[in-house]
C-alpha positions as CSV (number, residue, x, y, z in Angstrom):
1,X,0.0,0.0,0.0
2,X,1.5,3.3,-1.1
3,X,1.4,6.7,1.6
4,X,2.5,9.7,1.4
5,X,3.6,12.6,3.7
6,X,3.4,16.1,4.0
7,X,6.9,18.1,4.6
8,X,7.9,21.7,5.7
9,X,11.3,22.5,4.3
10,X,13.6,25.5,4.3
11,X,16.7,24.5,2.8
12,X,19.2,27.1,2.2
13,X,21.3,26.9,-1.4
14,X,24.3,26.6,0.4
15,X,23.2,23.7,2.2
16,X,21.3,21.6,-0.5
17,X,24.4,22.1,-2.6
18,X,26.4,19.8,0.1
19,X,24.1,17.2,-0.3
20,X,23.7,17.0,-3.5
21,X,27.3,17.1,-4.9
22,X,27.4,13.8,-2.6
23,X,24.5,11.6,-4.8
24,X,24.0,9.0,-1.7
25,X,22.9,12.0,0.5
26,X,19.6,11.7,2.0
27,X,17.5,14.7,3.8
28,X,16.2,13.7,7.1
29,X,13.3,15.6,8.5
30,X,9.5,15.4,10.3
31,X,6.2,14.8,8.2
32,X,3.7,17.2,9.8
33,X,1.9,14.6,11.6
34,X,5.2,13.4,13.4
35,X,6.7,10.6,11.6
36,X,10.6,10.9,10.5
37,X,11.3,11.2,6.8
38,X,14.5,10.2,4.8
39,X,14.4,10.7,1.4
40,X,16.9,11.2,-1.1
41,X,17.9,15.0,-1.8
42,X,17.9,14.9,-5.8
43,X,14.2,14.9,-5.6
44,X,14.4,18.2,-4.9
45,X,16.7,19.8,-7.6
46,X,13.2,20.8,-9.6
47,X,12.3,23.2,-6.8
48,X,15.6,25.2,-6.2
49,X,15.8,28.9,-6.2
50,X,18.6,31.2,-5.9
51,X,17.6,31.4,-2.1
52,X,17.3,27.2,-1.8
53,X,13.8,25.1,-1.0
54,X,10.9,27.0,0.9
55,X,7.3,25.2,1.2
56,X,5.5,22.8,2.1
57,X,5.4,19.2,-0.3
58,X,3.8,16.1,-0.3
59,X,5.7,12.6,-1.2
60,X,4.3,9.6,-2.3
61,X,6.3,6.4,-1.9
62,X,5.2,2.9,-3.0
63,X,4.6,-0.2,-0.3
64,X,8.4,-0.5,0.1
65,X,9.3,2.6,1.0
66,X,10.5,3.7,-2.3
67,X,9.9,7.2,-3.5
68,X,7.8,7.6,-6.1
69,X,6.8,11.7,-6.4
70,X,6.8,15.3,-4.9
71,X,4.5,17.9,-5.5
72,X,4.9,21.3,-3.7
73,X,1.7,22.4,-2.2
């Protein structure tokens, strides 16, 4: 059975730049109703501004826990 979460990020540019020049680098943070999140941080190149990721996004990942989309909301 697939799920998804709902996420609040604020990831400065300098920051998401560290993890993604390393490709096995993984952002850890807390889904709005608690659980912790790891998913990988080259999802997020799509949403990357000159001042890094602000909003709020919901991920869907499949039955084994592997990603399978973000939207931002």
């Amino acid at each position: 059975m697939a799920f998804a979460v709902v996420v609040d990020l604020y990831i400065s540019a300098e920051e998401y730049l560290k993890w993604y020049s390393h490709s096995a680098q993984d952002v850890y943070t807390t889904a709005r109703d608690g659980r912790s999140v790891r998913f990988p941080a080259k999802i997020l190149q799509r949403f990357v501004t000159r001042e890094g990721i602000k909003g709020s996004f919901l991920i869907t990942f499949d039955e084994t826990h592997k990603f399978q989309d973000i939207v931002r909301l």
